[in-house]
C-alpha positions as CSV (number, residue, x, y, z in Angstrom):
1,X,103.1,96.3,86.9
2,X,103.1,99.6,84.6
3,X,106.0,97.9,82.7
4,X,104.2,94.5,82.2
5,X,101.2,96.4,81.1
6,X,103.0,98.9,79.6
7,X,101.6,102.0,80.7
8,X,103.6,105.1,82.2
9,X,102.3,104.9,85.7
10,X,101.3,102.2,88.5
11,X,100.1,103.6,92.0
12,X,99.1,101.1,94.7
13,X,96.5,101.2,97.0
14,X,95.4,99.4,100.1
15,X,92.6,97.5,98.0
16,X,90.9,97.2,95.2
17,X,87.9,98.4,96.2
18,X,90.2,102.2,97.3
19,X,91.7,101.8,93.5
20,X,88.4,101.8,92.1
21,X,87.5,104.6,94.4
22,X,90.7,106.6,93.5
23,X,90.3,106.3,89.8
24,X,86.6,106.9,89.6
25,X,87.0,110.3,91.9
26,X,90.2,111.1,89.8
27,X,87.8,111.4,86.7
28,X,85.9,114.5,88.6
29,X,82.7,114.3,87.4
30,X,79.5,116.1,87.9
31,X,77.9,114.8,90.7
32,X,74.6,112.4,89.4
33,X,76.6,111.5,86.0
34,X,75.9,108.2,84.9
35,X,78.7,105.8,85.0
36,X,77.9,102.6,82.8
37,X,78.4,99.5,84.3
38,X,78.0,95.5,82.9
39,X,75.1,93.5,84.7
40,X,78.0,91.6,86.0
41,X,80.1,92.7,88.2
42,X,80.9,92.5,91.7
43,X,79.4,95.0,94.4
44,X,82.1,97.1,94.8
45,X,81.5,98.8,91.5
46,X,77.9,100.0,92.8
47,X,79.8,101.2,95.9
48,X,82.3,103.3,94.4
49,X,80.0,105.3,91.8
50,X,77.1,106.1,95.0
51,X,80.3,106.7,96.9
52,X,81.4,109.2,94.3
53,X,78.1,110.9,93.9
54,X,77.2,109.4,90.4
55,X,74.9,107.0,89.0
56,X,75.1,103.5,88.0
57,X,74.0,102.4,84.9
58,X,73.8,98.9,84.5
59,X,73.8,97.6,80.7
60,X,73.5,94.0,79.7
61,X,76.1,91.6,80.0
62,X,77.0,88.9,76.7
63,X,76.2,85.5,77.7
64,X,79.5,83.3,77.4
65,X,81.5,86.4,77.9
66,X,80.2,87.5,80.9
67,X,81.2,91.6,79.6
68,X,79.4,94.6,78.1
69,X,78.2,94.5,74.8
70,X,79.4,97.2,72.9
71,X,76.4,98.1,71.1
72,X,73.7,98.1,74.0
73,X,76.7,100.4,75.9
74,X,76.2,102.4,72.5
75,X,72.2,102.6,73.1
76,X,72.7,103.5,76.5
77,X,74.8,106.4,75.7
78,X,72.3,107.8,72.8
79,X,69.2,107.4,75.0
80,X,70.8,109.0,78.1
81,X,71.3,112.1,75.9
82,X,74.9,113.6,77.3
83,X,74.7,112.3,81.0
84,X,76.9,109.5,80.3
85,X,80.3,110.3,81.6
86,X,82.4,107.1,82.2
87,X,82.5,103.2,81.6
88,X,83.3,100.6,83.7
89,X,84.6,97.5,81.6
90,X,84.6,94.4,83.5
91,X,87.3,91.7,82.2
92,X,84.9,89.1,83.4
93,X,86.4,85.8,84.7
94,X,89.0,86.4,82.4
95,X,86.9,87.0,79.6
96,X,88.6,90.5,78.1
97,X,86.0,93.3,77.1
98,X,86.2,94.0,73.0
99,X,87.9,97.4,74.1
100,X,89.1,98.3,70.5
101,X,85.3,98.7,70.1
102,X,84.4,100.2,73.5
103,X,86.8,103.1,73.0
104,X,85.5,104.0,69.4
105,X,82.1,104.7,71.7
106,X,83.8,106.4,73.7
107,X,86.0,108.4,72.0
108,X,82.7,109.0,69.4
109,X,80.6,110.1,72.3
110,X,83.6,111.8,74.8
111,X,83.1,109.4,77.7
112,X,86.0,108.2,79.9
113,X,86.6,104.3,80.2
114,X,87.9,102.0,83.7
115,X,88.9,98.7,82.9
116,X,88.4,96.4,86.3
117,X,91.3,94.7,85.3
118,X,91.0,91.7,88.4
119,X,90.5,89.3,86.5
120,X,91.9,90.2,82.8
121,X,95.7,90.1,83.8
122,X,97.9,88.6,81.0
123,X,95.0,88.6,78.4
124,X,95.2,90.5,75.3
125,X,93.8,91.8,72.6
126,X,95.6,92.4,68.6
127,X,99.3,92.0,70.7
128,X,98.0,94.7,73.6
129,X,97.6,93.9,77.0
130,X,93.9,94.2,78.7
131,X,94.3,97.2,81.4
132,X,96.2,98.8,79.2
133,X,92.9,100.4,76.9
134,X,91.2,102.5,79.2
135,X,91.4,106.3,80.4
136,X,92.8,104.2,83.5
137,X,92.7,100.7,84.8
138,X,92.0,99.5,88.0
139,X,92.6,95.7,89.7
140,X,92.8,94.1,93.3
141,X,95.7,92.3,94.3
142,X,93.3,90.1,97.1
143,X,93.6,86.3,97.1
144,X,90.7,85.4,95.2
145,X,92.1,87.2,91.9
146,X,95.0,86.2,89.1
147,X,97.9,88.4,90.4
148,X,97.8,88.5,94.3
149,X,99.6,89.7,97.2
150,X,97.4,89.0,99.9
151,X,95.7,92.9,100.0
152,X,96.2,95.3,98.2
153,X,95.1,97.2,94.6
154,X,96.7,99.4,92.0
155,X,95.3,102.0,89.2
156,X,97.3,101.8,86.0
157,X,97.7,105.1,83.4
158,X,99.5,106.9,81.1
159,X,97.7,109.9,81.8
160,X,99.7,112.0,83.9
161,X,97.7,114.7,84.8
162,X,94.8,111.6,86.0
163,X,98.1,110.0,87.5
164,X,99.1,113.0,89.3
165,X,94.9,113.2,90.8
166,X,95.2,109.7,92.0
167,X,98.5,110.2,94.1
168,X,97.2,113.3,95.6
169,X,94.0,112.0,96.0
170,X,95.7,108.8,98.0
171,X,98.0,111.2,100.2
172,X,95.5,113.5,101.5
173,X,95.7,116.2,99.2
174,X,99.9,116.1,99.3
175,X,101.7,116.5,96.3
């Protein structure tokens, strides 16, 4: 999987709910950061942020798209004044975020990006693959979703110092 999207590190999970999970902890941020999230997504998302301590921040979603738009994730960011820390990009239905765009905002404004890659695998964007943009990517490898084995997840990186968090995160605090 970190071959196809070619990224230095793939580390599985038991779903993709625990990749999410992994990847947003892995971030370590301040408890009651705000985490920006599209207006569609599925629940999970909501889950993991509470889960992690932080705040959802749901921004509008583009009608035919499904995904964030760039510039009302750009808004959100100036009026919450420093307390947004991370991005959640939803590849909706297939439908691939405009992630050249999304990381210029966050690059500008020093906030960390997850791509929830379920549904985005194979797309691409100027030759790249989707999943491979982000700080880190996430996806779920359940049934209902374009690459599946049944159960399971992944988180996706070339960070190793993030990759490094995940693994140790996922073993207990073994390295």
């Amino acid at each position: 999987a970190a071959k196809f999207l070619e990224v230095k590190h793939a580390i599985l999970t038991t779903s993709g709910s625990s990749a999410g999970l992994l990847a947003l902890a892995a971030l370590e941020l301040r408890r009651g950061a705000l985490v920006i999230i599209p207006a569609v997504t599925f629940p999970t998302i909501f889950n993991i942020i509470l889960q992690c301590g932080l705040t959802p921040l749901v921004v509008d979603s583009k009608v035919g798209t499904y995904n964030l738009d760039v510039d009302e994730v750009e808004q959100a960011i100036i009026k919450n004044k420093g307390k947004v820390k991370a991005i959640i990009a939803v590849h909706a239905v297939g439908n691939p975020c405009d992630m050249p765009r999304l990381m210029k905002v966050a690059k500008k404004y020093n906030v960390k990006v997850i791509e929830d890659n379920c549904d985005g695998w194979g797309s691409t964007i100027e030759g790249r693959k989707v999943g491979s943009f982000g700080d880190l990517s996430i996806t779920s490898f359940h049934a209902a979703h374009i690459v599946s084995m049944g159960v399971g997840g992944g988180v996706f990186t070339s960070n190793e110092r993030l990759a490094r968090t995940i693994r140790m995160y996922r073993d207990w605090g073994r390295q």
